[in-house]
N, C-alpha and C positions, 0 to 999 in steps of 0.2 A: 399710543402715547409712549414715550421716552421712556426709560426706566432709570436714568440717570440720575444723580441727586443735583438738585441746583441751591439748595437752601442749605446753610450751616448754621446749627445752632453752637452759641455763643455764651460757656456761664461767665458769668458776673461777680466778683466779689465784690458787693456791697460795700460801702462807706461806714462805719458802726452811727447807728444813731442818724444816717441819713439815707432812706429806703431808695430816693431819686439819683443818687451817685454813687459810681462806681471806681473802683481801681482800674488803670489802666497803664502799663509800662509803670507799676508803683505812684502813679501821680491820681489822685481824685479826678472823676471827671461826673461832672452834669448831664444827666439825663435833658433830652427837650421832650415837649409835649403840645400837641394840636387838638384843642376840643375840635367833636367831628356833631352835627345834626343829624338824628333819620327820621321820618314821618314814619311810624309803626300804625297799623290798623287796631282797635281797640276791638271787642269779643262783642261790640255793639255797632260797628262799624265805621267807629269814628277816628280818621287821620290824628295822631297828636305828636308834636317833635320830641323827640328824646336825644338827651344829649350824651355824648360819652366825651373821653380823655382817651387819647392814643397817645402812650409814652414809645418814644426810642432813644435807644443808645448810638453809638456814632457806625456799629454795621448794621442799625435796620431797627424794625418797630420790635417791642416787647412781646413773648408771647409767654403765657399762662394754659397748660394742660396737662393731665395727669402723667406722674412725673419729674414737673415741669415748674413747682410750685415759687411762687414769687415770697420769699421766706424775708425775715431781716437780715441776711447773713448774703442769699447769692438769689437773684434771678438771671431771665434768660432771654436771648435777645437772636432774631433771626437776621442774617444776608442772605441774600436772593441773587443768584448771579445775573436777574435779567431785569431788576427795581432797576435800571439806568439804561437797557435795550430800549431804545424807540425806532429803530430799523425792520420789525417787523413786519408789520405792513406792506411796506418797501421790496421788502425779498420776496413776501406770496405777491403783490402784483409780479413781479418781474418772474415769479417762476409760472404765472399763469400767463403769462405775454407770449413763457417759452415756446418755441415751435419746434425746438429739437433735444436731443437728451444734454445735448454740448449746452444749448442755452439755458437749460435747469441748471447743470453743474455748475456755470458760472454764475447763476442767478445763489445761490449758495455761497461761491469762492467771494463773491463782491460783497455781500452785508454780513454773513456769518454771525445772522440774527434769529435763528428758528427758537423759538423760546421753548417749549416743551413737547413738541411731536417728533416724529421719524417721518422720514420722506420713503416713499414707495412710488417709484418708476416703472414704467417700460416703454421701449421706443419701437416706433414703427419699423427700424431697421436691426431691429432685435436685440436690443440693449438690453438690459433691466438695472437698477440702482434700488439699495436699500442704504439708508442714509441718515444715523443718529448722528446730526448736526445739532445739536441743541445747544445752547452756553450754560457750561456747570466752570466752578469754584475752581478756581486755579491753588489749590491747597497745597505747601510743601510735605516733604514725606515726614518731617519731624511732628507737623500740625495729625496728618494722618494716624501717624502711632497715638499719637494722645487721646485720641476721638473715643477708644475704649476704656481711658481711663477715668473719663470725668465724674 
């Protein structure tokens, strides 16, 4: 597995008085929210649906964990740099189609969709590739410096 970070967490200053909105470039912005169903097993064996609320902000769903508390004042909100990859699939066929180390490589250069593993090669004409291609967060250095200050 990658060791790369692809998730940025994201605080929030809250709205005063309203826990679903945020400040953003100075302007309030609205939270959305998707009730989600899951059929949970009961301690007696019985399916029953439970429902929750997934809130997100406009980089990605809410997240709550020690930390991490969702206060009146600020929560916190994840982007994923791979929530909008749907070429995955796409690059493991094509790099499983590969029949040389040349067609892995480009199987790679053409989707540039590996979402969180490292590729490990070797070719039968004595190649070898090790290959953290993953998609992580294009952050500038300014975004960078601040990450310790939150």
């Amino acid at each position: 597995m990658s060791i790369s970070q692809r998730v940025v967490v994201y605080k929030l200053d809250l709205v005063p008085g309203d826990p679903t909105s945020y400040f953003y470039d100075g302007e309030p912005r609205k939270m959305t929210s998707r009730a989600v169903s899951v059929d949970v097993k009961t301690k007696t064996g019985e399916l029953v649906s439970k429902e929750h609320t997934i809130w997100f902000s406009h980089y990605g769903p809410m997240v709550m964990m020690p930390g991490l508390a969702w206060t009146d004042k600020v929560a916190f909100s994840a982007r994923d740099a791979n929530a909008d990859n749907i070429h995955g699939l796409s690059q493991w066929k094509d790099m499983g189609l590969a029949t040389d180390m040349d067609a892995l490589i480009e199987a790679h250069r053409k989707w540039n969709a590996m979402p969180w593993v490292n590729t490990i090669a070797a070719s039968s004409d004595g190649r070898a590739l090790y290959l953290d291609g993953s998609s992580v967060g294009n952050l500038s250095d300014e975004a960078i410096a601040l990450c310790g200050n939150a």
